[in-house]
N, C-alpha and C positions, 0 to 999 in steps of 0.2 A: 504494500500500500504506500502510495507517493506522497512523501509529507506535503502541507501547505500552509502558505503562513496563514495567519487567522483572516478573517473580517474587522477585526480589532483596528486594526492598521491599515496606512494608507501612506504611500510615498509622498501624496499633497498634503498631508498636513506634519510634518517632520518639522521637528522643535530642535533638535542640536544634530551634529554629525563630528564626531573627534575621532581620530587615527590615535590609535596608541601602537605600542612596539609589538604586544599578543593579539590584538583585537582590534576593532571599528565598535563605538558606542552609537547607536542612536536613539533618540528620544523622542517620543509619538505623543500627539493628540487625539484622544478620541475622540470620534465623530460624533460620540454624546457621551452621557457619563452611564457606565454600566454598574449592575451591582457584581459583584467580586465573585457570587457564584457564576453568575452566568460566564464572567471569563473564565473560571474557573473551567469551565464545559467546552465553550471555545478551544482554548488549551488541549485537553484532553482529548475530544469527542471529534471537532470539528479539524483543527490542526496536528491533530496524533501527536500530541508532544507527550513525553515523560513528563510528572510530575514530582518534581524533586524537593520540594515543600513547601505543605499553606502551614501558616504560623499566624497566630490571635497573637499581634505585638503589644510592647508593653508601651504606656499611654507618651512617652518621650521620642520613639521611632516612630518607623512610617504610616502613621495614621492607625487603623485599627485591627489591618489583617495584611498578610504580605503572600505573594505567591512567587515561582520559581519555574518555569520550566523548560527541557530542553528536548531540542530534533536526536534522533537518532542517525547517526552521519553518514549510515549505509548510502543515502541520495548526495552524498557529496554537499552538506550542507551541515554545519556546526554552528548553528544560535541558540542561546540562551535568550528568554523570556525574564524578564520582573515588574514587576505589578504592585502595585501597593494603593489600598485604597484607604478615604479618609475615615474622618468620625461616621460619615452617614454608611460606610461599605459602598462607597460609589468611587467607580475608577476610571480617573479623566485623563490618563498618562499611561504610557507602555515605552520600557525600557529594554532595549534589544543588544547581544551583544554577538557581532559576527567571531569565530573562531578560524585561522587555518593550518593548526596542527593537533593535533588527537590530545596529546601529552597535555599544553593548555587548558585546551577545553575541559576535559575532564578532572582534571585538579583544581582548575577554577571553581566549576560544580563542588566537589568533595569539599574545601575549602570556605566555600560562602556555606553550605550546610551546617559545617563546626561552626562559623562564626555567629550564624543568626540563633544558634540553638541556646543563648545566651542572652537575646531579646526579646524572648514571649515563647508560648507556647503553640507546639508543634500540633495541628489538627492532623496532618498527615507531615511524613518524611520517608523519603528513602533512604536504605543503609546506603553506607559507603559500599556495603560487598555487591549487592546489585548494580548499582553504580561500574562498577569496576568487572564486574558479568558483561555489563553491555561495550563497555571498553574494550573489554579481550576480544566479545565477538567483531570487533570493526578491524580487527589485526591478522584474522584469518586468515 
């Protein structure tokens, strides 16, 4: 099944574009403001992403719940999703990060999981060992 980015997004409404040394960041506006499950679904259902954590953050982070999720890069595509909505669970922003080495992307992933497991609580999470199943499977 051919990943595809969401509905979520849209190349005309793009808020930042930065080159770093691992990555490309961009940062989206949404075409309206959604509530966090429904991207959540998006994510999941509609763009086949992995979800690699929703988190109930605590009230000093990003607003009131955070999500995470990444393509599996068999299609020659390594992005990461993050989503964070405010007080009301409404999500007006989508943060994308391109990947184009395996090792990166995936330890990016691992990484921001340890670190956000420190900011609120997990409604869901992926281990790291799953994580690192679907790594191996891309080295085949």
């Amino acid at each position: 099944m051919e990943a595809k980015l969401p509905n979520l997004i849209s190349h005309k409404r793009i808020l930042e574009d930065t080159t770093y040394d691992d990555y490309i960041y961009l940062r989206f506006q949404t075409k309206k403001p959604y509530i966090i499950d429904d991207v959540l679904d998006m994510l999941e259902n509609d763009a086949h992403l992995y979800l690699a954590y929703h988190l109930v953050a605590s009230d000093s982070l990003c607003g009131r719940q955070c999500l995470a999720a990444f393509a599996h890069p068999d299609n020659m595509r390594m992005y990461q999703f993050n989503v964070f909505s405010d007080g009301d669970n409404k999500v007006t922003e989508v943060h994308v990060k391109l990947y184009e080495t395996l090792e990166i992307y995936f330890a990016t992933i691992i990484g921001e999981n340890a670190d956000m497991a420190s900011q609120g609580m997990f409604k869901r999470v992926m281990s790291d060992e799953k994580i690192l199943r679907i790594a191996l499977s891309c080295s085949d």
